[in-house]
TORTI-876002 format. One record per residue (C-alpha): x, y, z; residue number from 1. Coordinates in nm, 4 decimals. Layout:
BEGIN
+----------+----------+----------+-----+
!       c1 !       c2 !       c3 !   n !
+----------+----------+----------+-----+
!        X !        Y !        Z ! NUM !
...
+----------+----------+----------+-----+
***
This chain:
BEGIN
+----------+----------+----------+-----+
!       c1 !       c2 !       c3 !   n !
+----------+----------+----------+-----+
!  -4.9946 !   2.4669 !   3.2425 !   1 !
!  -5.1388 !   2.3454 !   3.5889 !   2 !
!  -4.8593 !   2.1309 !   3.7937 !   3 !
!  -4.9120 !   2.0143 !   4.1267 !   4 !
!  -4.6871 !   1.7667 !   4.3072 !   5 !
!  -4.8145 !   1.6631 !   4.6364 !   6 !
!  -4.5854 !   1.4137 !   4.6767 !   7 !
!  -4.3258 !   1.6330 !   4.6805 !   8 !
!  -4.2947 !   1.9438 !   4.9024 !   9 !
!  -4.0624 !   2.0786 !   4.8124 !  10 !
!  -4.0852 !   2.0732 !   4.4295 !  11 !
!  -4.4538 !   2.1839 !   4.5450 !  12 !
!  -4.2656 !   2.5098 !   4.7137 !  13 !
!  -4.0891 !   2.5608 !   4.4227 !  14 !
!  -4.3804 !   2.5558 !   4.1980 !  15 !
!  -4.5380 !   2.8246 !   4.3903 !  16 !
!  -4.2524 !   3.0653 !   4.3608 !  17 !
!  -4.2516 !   3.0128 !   3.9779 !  18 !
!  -4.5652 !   3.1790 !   3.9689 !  19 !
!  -4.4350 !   3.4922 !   4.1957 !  20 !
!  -4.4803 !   3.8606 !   4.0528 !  21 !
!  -4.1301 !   3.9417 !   4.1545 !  22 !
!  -3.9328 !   3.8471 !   3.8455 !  23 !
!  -3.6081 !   3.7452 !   4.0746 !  24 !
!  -3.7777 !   3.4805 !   4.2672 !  25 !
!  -3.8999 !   3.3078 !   3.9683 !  26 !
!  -3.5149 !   3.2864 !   3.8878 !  27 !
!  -3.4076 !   3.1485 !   4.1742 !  28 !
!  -3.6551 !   2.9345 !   4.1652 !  29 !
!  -3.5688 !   2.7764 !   3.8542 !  30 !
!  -3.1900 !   2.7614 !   4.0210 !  31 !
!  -3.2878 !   2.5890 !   4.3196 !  32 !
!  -3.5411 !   2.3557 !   4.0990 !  33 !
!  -3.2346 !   2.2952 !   3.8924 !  34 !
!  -2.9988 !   2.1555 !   4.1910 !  35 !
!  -3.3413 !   1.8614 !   4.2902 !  36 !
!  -3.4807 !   1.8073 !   3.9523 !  37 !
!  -3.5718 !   1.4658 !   3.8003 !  38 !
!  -3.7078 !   1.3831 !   3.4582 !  39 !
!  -4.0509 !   1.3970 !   3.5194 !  40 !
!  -3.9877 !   1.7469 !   3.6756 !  41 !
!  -3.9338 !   1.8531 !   3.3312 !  42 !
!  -4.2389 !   2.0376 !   3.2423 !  43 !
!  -4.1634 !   2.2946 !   3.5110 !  44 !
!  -3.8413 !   2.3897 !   3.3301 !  45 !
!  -4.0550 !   2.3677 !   2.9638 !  46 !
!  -4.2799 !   2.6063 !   3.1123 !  47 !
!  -4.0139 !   2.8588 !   3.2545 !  48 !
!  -3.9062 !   2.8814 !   2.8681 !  49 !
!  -4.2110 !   3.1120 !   2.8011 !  50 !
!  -4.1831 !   3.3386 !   3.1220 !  51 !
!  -4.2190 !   3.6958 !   3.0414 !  52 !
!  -3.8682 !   3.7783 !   3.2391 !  53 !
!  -3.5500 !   3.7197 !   2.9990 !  54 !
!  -3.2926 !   3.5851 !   3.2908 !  55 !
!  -3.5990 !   3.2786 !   3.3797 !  56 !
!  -3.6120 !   3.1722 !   3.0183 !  57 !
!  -3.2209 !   3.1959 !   3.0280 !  58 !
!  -3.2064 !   2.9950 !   3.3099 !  59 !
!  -3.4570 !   2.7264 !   3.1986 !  60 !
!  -3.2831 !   2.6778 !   2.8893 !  61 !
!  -2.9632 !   2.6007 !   3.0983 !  62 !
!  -3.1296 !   2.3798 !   3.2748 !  63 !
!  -3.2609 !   2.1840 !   2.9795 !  64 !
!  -2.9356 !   2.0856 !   2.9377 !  65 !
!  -3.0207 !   1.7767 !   3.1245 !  66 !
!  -3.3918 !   1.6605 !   2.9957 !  67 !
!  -3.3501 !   1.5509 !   2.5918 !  68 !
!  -3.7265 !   1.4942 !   2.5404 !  69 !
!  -3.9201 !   1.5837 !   2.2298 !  70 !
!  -4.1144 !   1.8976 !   2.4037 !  71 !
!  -3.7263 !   2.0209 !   2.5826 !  72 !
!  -3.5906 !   1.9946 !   2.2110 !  73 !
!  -3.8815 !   2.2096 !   2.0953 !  74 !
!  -3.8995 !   2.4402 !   2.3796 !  75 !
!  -3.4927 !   2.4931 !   2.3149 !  76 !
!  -3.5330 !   2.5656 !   1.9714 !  77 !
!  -3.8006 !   2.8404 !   1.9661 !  78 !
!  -3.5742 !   3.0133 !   2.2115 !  79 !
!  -3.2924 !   3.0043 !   1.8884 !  80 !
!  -3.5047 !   3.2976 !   1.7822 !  81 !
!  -3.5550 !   3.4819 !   2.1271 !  82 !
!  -3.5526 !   3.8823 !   2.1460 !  83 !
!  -3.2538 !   3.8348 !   2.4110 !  84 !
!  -2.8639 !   3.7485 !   2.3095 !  85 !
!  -2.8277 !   3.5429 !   2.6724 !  86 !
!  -3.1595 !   3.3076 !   2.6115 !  87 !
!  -3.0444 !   3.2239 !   2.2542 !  88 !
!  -2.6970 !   3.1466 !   2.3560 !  89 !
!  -2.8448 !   2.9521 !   2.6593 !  90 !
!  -3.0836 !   2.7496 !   2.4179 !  91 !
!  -2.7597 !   2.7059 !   2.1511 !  92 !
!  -2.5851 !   2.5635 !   2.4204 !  93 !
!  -2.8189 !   2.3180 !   2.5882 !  94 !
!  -2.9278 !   2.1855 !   2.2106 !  95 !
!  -2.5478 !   2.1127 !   2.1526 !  96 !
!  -2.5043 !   1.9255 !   2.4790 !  97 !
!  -2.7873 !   1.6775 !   2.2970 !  98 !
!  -2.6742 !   1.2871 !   2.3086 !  99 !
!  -3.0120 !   1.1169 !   2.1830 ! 100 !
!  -3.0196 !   1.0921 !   1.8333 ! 101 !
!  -3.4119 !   1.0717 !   1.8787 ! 102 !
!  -3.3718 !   1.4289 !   1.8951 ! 103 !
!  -3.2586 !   1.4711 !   1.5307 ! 104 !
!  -3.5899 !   1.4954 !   1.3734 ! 105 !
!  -3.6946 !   1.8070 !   1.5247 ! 106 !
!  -3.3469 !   1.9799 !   1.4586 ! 107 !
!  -3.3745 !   1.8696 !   1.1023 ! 108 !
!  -3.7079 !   2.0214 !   1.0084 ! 109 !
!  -3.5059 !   2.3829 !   1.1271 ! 110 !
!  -3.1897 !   2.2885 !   0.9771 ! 111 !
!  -3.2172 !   2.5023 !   0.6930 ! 112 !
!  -3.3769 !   2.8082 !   0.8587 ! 113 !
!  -3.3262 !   3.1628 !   0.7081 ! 114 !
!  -3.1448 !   3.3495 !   1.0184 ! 115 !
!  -2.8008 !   3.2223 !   1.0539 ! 116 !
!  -2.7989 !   3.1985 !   1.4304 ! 117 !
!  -3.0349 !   2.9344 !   1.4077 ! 118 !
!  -2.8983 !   2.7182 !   1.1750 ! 119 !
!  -2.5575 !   2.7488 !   1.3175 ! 120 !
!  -2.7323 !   2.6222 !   1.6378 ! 121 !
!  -2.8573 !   2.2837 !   1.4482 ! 122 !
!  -2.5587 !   2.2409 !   1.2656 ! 123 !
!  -2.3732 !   2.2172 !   1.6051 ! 124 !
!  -2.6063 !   2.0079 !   1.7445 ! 125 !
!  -2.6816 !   1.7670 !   1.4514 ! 126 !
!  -2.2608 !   1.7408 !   1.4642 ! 127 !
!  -2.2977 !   1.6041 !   1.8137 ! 128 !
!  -2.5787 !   1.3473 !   1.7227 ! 129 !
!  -2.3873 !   1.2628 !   1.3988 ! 130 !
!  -2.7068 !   1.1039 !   1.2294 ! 131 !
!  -2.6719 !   1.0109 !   0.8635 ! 132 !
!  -2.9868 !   1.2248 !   0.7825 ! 133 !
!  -2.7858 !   1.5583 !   0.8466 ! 134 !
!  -2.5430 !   1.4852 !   0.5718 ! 135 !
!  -2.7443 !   1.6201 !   0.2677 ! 136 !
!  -2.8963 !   1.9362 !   0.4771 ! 137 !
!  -2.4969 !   2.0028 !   0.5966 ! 138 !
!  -2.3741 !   2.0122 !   0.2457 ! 139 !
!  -2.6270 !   2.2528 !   0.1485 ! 140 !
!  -2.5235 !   2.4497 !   0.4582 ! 141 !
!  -2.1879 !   2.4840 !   0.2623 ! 142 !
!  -2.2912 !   2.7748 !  -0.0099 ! 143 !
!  -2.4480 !   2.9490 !   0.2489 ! 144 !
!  -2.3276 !   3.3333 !   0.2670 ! 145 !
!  -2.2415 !   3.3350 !   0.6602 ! 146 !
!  -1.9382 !   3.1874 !   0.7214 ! 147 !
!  -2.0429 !   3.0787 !   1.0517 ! 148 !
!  -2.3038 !   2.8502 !   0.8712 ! 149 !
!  -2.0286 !   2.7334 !   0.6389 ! 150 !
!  -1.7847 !   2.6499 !   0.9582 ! 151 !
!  -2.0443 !   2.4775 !   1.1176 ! 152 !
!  -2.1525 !   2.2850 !   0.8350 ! 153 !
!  -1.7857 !   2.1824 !   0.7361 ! 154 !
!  -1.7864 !   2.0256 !   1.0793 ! 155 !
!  -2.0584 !   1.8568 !   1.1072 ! 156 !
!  -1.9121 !   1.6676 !   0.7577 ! 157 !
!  -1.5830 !   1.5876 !   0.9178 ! 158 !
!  -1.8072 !   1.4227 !   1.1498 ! 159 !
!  -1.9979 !   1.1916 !   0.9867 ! 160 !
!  -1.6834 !   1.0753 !   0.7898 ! 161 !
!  -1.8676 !   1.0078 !   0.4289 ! 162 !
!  -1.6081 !   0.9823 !   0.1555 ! 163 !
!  -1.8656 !   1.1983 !  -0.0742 ! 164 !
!  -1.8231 !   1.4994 !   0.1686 ! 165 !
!  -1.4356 !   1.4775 !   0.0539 ! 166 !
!  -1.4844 !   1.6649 !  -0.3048 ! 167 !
!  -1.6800 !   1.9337 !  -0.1492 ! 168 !
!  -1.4581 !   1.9610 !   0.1318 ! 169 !
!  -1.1712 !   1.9677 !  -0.0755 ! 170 !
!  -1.2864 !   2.3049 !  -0.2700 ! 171 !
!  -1.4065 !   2.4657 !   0.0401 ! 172 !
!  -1.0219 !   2.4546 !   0.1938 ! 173 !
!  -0.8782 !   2.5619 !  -0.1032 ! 174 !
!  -1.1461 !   2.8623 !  -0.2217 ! 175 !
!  -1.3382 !   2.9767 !   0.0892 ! 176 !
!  -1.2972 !   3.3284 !   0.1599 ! 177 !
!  -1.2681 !   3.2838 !   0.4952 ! 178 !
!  -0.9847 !   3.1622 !   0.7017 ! 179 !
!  -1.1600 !   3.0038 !   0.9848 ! 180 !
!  -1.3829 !   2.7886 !   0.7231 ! 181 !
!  -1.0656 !   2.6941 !   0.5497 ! 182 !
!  -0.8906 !   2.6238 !   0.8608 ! 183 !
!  -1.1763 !   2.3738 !   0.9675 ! 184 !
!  -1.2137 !   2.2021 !   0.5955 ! 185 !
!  -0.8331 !   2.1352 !   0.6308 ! 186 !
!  -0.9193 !   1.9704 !   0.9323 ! 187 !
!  -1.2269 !   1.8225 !   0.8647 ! 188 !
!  -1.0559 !   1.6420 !   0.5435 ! 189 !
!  -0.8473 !   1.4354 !   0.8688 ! 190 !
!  -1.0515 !   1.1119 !   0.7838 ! 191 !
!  -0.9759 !   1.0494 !   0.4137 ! 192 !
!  -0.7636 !   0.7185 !   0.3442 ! 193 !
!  -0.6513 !   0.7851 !   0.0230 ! 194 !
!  -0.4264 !   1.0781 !  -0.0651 ! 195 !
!  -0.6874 !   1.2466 !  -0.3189 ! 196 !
!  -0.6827 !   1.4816 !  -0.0811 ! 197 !
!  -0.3354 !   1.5168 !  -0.1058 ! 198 !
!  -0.2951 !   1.8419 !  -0.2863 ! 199 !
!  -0.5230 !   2.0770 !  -0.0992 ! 200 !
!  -0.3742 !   1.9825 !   0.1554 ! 201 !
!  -0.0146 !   2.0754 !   0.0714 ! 202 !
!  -0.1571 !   2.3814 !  -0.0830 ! 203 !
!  -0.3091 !   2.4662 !   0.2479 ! 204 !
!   0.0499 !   2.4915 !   0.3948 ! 205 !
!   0.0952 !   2.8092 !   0.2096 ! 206 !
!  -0.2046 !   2.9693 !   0.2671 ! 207 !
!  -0.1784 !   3.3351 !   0.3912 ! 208 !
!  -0.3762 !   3.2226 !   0.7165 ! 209 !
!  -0.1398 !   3.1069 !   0.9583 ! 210 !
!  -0.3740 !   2.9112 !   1.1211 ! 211 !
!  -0.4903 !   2.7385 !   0.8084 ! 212 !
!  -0.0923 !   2.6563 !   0.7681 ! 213 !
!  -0.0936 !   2.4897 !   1.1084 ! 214 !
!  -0.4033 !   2.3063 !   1.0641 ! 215 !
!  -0.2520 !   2.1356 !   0.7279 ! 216 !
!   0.0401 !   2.0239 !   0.9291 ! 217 !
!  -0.1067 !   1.8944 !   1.1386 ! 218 !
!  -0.4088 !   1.6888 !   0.9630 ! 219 !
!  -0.0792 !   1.5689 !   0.7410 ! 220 !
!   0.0836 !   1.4141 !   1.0488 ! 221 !
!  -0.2527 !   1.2528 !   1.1074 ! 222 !
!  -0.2731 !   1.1188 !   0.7455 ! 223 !
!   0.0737 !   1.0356 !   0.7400 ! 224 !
!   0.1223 !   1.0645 !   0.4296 ! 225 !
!   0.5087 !   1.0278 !   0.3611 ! 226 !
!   0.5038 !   1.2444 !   0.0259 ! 227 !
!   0.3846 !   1.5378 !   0.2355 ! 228 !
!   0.7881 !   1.5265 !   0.4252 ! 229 !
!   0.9567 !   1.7629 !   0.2228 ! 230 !
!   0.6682 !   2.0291 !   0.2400 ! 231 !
!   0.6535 !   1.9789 !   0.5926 ! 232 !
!   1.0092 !   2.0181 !   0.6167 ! 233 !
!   0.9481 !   2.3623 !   0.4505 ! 234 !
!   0.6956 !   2.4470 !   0.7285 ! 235 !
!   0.9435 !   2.4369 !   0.9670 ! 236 !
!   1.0812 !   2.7505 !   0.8413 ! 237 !
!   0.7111 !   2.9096 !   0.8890 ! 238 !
!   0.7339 !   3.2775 !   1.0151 ! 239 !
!   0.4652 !   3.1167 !   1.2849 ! 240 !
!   0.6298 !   2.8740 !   1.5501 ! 241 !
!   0.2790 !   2.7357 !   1.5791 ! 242 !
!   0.2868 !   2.6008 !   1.2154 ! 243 !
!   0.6680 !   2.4502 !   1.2858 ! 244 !
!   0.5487 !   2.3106 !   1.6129 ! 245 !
!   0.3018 !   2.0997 !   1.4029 ! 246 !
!   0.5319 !   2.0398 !   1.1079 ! 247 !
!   0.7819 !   1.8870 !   1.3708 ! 248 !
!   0.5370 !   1.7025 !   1.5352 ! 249 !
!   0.3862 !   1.5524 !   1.2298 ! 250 !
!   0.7242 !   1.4757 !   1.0848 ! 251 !
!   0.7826 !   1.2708 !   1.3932 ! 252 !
!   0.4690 !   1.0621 !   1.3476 ! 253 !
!   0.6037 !   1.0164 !   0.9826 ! 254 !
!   0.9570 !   0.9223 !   1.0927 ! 255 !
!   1.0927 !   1.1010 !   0.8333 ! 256 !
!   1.4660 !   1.0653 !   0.8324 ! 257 !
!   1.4840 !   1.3437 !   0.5444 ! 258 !
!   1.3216 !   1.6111 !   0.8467 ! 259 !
!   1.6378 !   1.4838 !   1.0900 ! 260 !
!   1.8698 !   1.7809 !   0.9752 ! 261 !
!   1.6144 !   2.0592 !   0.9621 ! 262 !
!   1.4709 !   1.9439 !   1.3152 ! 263 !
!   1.8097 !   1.9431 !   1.4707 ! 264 !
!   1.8366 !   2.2917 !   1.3506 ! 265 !
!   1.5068 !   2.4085 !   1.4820 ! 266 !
!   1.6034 !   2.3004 !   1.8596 ! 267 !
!   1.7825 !   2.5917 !   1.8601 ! 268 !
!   1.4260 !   2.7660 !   1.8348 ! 269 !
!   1.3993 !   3.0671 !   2.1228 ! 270 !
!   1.0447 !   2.9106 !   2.1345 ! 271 !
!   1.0752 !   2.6214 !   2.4209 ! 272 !
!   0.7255 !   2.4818 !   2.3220 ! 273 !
!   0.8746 !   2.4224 !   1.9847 ! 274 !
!   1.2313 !   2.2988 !   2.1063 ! 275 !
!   1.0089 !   2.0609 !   2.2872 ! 276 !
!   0.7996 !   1.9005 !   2.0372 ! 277 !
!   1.1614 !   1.8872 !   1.8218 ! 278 !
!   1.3070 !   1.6888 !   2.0562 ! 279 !
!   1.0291 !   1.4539 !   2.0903 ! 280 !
!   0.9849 !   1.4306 !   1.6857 ! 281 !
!   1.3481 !   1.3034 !   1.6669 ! 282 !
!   1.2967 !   1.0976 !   1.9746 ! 283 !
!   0.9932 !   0.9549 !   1.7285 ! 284 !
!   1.2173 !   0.9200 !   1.4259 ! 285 !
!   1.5147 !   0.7425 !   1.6321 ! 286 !
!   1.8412 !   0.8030 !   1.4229 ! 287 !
!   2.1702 !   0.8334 !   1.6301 ! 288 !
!   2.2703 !   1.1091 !   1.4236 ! 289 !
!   2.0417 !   1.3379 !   1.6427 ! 290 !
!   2.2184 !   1.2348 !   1.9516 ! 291 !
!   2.4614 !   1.5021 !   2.0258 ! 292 !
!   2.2017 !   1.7830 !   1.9101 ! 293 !
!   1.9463 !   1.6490 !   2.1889 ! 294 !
!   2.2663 !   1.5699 !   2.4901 ! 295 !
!   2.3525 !   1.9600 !   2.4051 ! 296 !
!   1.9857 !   2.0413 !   2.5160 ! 297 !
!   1.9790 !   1.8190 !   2.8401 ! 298 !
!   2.0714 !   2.1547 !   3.0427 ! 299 !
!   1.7782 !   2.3557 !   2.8851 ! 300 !
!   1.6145 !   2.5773 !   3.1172 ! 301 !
!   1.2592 !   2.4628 !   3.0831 ! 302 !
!   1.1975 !   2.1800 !   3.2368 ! 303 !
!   0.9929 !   2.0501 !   2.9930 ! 304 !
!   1.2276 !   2.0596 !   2.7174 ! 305 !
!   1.4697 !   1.8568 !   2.9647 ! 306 !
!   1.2256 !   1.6170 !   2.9775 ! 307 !
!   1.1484 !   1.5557 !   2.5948 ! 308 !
!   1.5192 !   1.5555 !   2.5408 ! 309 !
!   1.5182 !   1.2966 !   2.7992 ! 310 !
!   1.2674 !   1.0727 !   2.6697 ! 311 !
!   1.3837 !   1.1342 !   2.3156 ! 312 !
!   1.7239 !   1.0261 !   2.4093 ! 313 !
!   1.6479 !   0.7269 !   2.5242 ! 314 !
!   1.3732 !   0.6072 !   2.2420 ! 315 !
!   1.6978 !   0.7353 !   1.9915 ! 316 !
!   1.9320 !   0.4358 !   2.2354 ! 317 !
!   1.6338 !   0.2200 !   2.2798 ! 318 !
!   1.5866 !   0.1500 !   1.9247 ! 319 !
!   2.0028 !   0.1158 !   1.8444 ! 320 !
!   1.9780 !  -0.2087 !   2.0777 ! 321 !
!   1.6968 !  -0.3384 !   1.9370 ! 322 !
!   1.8394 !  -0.2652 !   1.5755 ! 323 !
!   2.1702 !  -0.4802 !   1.7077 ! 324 !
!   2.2337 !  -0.8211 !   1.5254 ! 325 !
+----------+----------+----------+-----+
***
């Protein structure tokens, strides 16, 4: 491609270093290129996509980051199937930094490619664009054997919120092989509004993953569903403090005046990111019969736990004198 900008020195000088023999300068060229480029310097970058030297396509693809046209978008996802680990990973990243949904069209027509890297890059850019059009090619996505592909697909359904995603969703946290496609289903399932999904997750709190555990806690604080206390009241006796650090924060978003006697116990937790998020769950929940439990903790030695005790403290007082005929 000829380019020649004579209104523009500089991008001229640039230009002219692109097309250098020594494989370095064409990389710093596209660096410096990158720090002055406008959109209609574009085509210099598109170009630099099909240089012969791996760290100059690597580079262009970073800076492509930037330009969302249709030929950037096309340029980006050849480079999905580049010989070299950096350029794909450059061109994954760039697509998934895409905010014009004009875009989707070209990532859909690859969207159910046959090497997993690829898709995996769509999926996590289609997630971003969250078009309606990727729903149908993301549930497909789910039976596919890489559970990359699966992960990426689950989230690009927790995106788009559709209540028909919730079934499939549903299955895949309770029977997916892998943990980290469980974890995000359990996640994922965050925007239902009825409590179908109920089950799986209280099932999820007992998977063998601990971070599936903590992800169910904590999607059930979200949901707030107040049948899912006593299980989370369980959770707090989780042989992970992560999982009781969301079971006590959900419970406090619940206000679950059941959880008040098993949260006072678990301030006495050696963890102090866990006594923390106690004291603020009972600061949430605001019975008096926490009161002595938290004034105990006021000389904690992280500072942090002083200051949810603190603030829990005085929500606990607050709402006694507003609760005062």
């Amino acid at each position: 491609m000829s380019l020649v900008f004579n209104d523009d020195p500089e991008i001229q000088a640039i230009h002219e270093r692109l097309q250098s023999p020594d494989n370095e300068v064409r990389r710093i060229a596209i660096l410096d290129l990158t720090d002055i480029a406008g959109d209609e310097h574009a085509a210099l970058f598109i170009t630099a996509l099909q240089d012969a030297y791996a760290r100059v396509r690597a580079e262009a693809a970073r800076a492509l980051e930037a330009f969302e046209s249709d030929a950037s978008v096309a340029g980006l996802v050849v480079l999905l199937s580049d010989a070299d680990a950096d350029v794909r990973e450059a061109a994954a990243h760039s697509l998934s930094e895409l905010k014009n949904s004009a875009s989707a069209d070209l990532l859909l027509a690859h969207a159910s490619a046959a090497d997993s890297f690829v898709q995996v890059a769509i999926l996590r850019a289609l997630r971003e664009l969250r078009v309606a059009e990727s729903f149908e090619p993301a549930l497909a996505a789910l039976g596919n054997g890489d559970p990359a592909v699966r992960r990426e697909a689950v989230s690009v359904l927790g995106y788009l919120k559709r209540p028909a995603a919730l079934a499939p969703l549903t299955a895949i946290a309770a029977g997916d092989a892998d943990p980290d496609v469980r974890r995000a289903a359990v996640g994922a399932l965050g925007f239902a509004t009825d409590d179908s999904v109920l089950p799986a997750l209280l099932s999820a709190l007992l998977d063998p993953a601990w971070q599936v555990r903590e992800e169910a806690a904590t999607t059930l604080g979200k949901l707030r569903f107040p049948q899912a206390a006593q299980s989370l009241i369980e959770a707090l006796q989780d042989s992970y403090w992560q999982t009781r650090l969301r079971a006590a924060r959900s419970l406090g978003r619940l206000r679950s005046t059941a959880a008040v006697p098993a949260l006072i116990l678990t301030l006495a937790h050696e963890n102090s990111n866990l006594r923390k998020e106690t004291a603020l769950a009972l600061g949430e929940i605001g019975v008096e019969t926490a009161l002595p439990a938290l004034e105990s903790l006021q000389a904690d030695p992280d500072p942090e736990v002083r200051k949810s005790v603190r603030l829990a403290i005085e929500q606990i007082r607050t709402a006694s004198w507003q609760e005062m005929p």
